[in-house]
C-alpha positions as CSV (number, residue, x, y, z in Angstrom):
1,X,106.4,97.1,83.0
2,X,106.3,100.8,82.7
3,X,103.3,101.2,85.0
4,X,105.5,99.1,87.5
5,X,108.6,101.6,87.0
6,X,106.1,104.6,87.3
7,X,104.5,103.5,90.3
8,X,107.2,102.6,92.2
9,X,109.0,105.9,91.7
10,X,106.0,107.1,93.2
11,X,106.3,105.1,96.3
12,X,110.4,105.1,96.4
13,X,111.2,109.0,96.0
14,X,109.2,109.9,99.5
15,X,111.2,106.9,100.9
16,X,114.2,108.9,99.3
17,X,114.0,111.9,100.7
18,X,112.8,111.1,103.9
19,X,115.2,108.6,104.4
20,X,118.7,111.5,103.5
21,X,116.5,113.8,106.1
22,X,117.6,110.7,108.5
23,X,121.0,110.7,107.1
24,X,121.4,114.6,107.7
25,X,120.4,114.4,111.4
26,X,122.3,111.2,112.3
27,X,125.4,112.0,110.6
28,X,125.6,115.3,112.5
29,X,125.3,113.4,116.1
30,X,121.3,113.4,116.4
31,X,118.8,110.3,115.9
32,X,115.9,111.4,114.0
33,X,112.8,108.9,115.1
34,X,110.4,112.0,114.6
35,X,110.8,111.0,110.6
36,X,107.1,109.7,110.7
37,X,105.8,112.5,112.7
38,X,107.2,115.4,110.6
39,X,105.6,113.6,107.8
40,X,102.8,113.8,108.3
41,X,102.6,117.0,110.0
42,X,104.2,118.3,106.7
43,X,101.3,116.5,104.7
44,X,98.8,118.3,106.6
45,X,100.0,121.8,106.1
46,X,101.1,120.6,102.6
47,X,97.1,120.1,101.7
48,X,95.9,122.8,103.8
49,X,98.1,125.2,102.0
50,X,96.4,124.3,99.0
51,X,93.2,124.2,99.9
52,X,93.3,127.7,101.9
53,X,95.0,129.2,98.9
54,X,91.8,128.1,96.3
55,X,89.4,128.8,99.3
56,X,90.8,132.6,98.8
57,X,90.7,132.3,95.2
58,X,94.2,133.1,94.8
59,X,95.1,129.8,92.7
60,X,92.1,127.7,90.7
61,X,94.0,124.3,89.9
62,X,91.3,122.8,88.4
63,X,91.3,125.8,85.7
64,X,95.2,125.4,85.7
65,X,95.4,122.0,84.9
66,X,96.5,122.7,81.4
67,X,99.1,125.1,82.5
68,X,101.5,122.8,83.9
69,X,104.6,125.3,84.3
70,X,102.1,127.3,86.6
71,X,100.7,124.4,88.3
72,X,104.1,122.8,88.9
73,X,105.6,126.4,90.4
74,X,102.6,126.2,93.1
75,X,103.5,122.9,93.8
76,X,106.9,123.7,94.5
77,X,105.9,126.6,96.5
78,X,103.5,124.1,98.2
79,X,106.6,122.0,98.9
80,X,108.3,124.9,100.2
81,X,105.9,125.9,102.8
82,X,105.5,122.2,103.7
83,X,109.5,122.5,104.3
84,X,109.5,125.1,106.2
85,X,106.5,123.9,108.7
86,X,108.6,120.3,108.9
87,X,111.9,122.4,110.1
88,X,110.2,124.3,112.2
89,X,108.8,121.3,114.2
90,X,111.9,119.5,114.1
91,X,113.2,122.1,116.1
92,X,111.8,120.6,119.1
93,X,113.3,117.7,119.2
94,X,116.7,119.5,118.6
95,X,116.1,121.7,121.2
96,X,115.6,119.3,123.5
97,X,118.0,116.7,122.6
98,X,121.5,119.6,121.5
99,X,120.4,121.9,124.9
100,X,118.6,119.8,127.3
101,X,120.5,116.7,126.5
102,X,117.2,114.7,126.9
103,X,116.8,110.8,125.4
104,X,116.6,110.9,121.9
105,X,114.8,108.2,121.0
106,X,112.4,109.3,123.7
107,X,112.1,112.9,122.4
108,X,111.4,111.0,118.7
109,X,109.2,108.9,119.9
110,X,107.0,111.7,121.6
111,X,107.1,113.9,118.2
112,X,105.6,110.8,116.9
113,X,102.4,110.4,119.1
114,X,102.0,114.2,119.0
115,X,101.6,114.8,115.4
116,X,99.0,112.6,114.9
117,X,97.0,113.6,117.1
118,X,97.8,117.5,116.7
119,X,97.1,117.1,113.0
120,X,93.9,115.4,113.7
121,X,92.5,118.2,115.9
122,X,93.4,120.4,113.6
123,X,91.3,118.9,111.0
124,X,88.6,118.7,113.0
125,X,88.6,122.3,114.1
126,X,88.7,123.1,110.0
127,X,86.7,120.7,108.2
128,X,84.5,119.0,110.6
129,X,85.5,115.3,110.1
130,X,88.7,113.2,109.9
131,X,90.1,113.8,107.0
132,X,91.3,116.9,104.9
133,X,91.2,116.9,101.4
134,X,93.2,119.6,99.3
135,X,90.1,120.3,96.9
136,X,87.1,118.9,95.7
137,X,87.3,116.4,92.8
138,X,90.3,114.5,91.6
139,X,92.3,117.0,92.4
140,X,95.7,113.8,92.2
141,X,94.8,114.2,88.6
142,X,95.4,118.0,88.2
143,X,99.5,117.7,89.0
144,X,100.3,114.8,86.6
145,X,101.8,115.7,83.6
146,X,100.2,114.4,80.7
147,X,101.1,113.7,77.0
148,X,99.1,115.9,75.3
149,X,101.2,118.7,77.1
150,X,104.0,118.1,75.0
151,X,101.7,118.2,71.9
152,X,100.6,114.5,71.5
153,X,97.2,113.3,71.4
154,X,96.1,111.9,74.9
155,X,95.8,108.2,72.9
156,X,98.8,108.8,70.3
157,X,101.4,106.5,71.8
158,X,104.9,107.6,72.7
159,X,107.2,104.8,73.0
160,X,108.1,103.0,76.4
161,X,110.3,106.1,77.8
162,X,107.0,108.3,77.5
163,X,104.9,106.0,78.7
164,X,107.0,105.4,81.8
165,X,108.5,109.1,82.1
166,X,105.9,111.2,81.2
167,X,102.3,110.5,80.7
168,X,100.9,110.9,84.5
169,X,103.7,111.6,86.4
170,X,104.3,114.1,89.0
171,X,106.8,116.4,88.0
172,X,107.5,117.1,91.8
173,X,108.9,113.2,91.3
174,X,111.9,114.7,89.3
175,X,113.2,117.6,91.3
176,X,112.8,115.8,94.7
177,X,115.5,113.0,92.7
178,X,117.2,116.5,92.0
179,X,117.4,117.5,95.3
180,X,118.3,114.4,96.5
181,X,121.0,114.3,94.4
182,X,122.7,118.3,95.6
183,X,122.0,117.3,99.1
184,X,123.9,114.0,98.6
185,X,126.9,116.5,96.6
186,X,126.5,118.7,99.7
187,X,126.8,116.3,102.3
188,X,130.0,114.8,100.5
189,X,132.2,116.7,98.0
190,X,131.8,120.0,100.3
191,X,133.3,122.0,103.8
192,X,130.0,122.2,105.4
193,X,129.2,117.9,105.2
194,X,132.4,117.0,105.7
195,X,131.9,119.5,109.1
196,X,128.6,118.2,109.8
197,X,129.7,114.2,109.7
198,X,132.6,115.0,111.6
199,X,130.4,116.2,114.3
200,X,128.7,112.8,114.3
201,X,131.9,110.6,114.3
202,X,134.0,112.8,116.9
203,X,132.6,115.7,118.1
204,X,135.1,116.6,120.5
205,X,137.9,116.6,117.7
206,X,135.6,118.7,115.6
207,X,135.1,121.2,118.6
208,X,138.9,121.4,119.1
209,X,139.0,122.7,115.4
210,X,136.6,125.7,116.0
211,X,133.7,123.7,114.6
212,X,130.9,125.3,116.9
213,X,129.0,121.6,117.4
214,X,125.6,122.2,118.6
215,X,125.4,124.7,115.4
216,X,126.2,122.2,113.0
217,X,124.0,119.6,115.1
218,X,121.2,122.3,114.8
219,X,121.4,122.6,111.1
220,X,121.7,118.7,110.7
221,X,118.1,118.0,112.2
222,X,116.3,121.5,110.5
223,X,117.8,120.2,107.3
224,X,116.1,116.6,108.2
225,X,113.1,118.4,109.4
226,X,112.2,120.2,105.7
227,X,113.4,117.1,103.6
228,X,110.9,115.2,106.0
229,X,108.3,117.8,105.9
230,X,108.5,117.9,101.9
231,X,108.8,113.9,101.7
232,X,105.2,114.3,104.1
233,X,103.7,116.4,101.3
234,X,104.7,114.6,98.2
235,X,103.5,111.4,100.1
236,X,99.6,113.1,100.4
237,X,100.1,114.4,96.6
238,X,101.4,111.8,95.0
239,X,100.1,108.0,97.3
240,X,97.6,109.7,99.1
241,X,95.1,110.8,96.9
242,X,95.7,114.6,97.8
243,X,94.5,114.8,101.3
244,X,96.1,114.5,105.6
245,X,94.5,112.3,107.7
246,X,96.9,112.0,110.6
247,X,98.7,109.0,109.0
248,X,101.4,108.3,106.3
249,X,101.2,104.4,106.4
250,X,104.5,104.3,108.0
251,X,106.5,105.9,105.3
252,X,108.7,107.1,108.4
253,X,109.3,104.3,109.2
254,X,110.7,102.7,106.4
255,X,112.5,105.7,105.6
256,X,114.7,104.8,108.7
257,X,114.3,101.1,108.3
258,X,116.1,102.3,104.2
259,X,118.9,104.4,105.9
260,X,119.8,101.7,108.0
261,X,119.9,99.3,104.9
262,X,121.3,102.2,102.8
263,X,124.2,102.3,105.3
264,X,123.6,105.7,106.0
265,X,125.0,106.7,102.2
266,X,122.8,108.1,100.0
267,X,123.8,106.1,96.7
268,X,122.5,102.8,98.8
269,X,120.1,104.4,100.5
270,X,118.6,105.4,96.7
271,X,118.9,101.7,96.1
272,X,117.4,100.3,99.1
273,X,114.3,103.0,98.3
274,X,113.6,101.6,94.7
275,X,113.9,97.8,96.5
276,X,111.2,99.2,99.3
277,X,109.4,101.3,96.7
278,X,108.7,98.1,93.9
279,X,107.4,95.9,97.1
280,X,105.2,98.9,98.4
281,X,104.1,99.2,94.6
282,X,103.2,95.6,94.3
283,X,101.3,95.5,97.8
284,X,99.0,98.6,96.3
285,X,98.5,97.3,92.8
286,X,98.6,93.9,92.7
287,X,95.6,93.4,91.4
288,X,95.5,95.6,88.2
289,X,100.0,94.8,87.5
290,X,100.3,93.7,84.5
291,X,103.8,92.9,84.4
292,X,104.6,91.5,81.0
293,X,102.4,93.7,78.8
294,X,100.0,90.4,78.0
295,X,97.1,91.4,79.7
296,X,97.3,88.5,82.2
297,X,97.6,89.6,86.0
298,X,100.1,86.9,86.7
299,X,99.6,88.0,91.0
300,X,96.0,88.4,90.8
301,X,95.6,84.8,89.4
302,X,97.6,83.8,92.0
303,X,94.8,83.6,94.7
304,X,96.7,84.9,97.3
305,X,95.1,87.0,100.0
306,X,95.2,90.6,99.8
307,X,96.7,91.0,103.5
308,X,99.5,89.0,102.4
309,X,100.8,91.7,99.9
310,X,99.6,94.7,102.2
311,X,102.5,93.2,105.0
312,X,105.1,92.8,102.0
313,X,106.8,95.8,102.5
314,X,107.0,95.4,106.3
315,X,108.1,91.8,105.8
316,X,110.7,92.6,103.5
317,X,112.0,95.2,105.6
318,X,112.3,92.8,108.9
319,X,114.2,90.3,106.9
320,X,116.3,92.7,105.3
321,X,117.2,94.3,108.7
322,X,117.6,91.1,110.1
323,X,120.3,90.4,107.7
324,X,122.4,93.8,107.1
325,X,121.8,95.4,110.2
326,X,124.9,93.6,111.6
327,X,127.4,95.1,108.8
328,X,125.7,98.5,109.6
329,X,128.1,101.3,110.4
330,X,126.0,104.0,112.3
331,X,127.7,107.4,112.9
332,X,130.1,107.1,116.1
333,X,128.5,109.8,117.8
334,X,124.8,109.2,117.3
335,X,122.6,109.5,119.9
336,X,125.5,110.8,122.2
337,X,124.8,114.3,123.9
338,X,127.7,116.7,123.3
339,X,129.4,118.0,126.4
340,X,132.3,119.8,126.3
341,X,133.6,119.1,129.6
342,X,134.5,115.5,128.0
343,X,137.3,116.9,125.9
């Protein structure tokens, strides 16, 4: 049980953050579909952060590993760069859907096909093939913390909570569930969200208050742009076995297909990403799940295909869509360029 709880924090807290970077941009007036794209363009500069920065010898995580306050700082800083790439390129598409008042699910749609492919030149221009790794050797391994850190032997057992909460787990885990947790404070108990969903719902009324609109439109998608960018690089640290290949498995995708479920609030949306998370879990370690502690596979012995629990999560998320998306309350304003001429 406490490998499932572990893994599927692993698998739900990129659905998490990527799926309030949805929230941010649509409650301000703007429909992020880029969400996959910035992923995966924030993976890729993520791991090639990384890897530049122990090319130059500035940072040796391999001779770090022990040093996990160290380590976890250069992660952060990692996620920080990976932030900044992801607002940067979201900037596009809120350029072109707050000032040219283009289509945005077209302007989404066409981040989406050029990140890919822009990340995959890119990594053919550095390393010659089709994949970038952050280092060489299991370099996942390196940003776990472990339970001899805390002055246990590596065998000595430490009870379900450290089993589950502590021995290999990322510590980035924890202050993305942090950060999730401000940003969700932010967007709710303060001026600047209750100005930035009011730009979503009516944006004429806010505009008539001296709430400058396209500002607050702006800072809704750069806002979705770094969560997306960060959820990009914990996805290639924490799922992807430290490397960018031009793909996230369609963590974007669910991460929208979680804010809709999540009815665009972040408690439910944290909800809906532990549901998504346990089913994307089960389709990526059915084999070895021991579920009961017993040492019997109970979904192995099963004799179910394979494919069957790699199109769980997709499954689960058509039928769940199939059956909320009806008491869904988008944003009024979504998807709605703002002119002023229409107050």
């Amino acid at each position: 049980m406490s490998f499932l709880i572990r893994q599927t924090l692993i698998y739900a807290v990129p659905l998490m953050v990527v799926a309030l970077a949805g929230v941010y941009a649509e409650r301000s007036g703007i429909i992020n579909l880029a969400l996959e794209g910035i992923m995966i363009f924030g993976a890729f500069i993520g791991v090639l952060f990384v890897n530049l920065v122990q090319q130059w010898g500035w940072f040796d995580a391999a001779k770090a590993a022990d040093d996990w306050v160290g380590l976890q700082a250069f992660v952060t800083l990692t996620m920080l760069v990976a932030a900044l790439l992801g607002a940067l390129f979201s900037l596009l598409l809120a350029f072109a859907a707050i000032n040219l008042r283009a289509d945005q699910t077209i302007g989404g749609t066409a981040l989406n096909l050029m990140a890919p492919a822009l990340v995959l030149f890119f990594i053919r221009l550095i390393a010659n093939q089709n994949t970038l790794q952050m280092y060489t050797g299991d370099s996942a391994s390196w940003f776990m913390l472990r339970k001899s850190m805390f002055g246990y032997g590596r065998t000595e057992d430490m009870g379900f909570l450290g089993e589950t909460f502590v021995n290999r787990v990322y510590p980035v885990t924890y202050l993305c569930i942090l950060l999730f947790i401000i940003l969700s404070v932010i967007l709710y108990k303060t001026r600047f969200g209750l100005r930035l969903r009011s730009c979503g719902e009516n944006p004429q009324a806010s505009d008539s208050l001296g709430i400058n609109v396209m500002a607050m439109r702006y800072a809704g998608v750069t806002i979705s742009g770094a969560l997306a960018g960060m959820g990009g690089f914990l996805y290639a640290l924490t799922t992807a076995n430290c490397q960018s290949n031009g793909d996230v498995a369609g963590f974007g995708f669910l991460a929208l297909a979680v804010m809709i479920f999540g009815n665009w609030k972040p408690l439910n949306v944290a909800g809906a990403a532990m549901l998504f998370g346990m089913f994307k879990c089960i389709a990526a370690s059915y084999a070895s799940l021991d579920i009961n502690g017993d040492g019997v596979y109970l979904l192995r012995e099963l004799g179910i295909s394979s494919h069957f629990y790699r199109l769980l999560p997709y499954l689960i998320t058509l039928v769940v869509l199939a059956f909320t998306s009806k008491s869904s309350r988008a944003p009024k304003a979504e998807g709605i360029p703002y002119d002023k001429s229409t107050r």
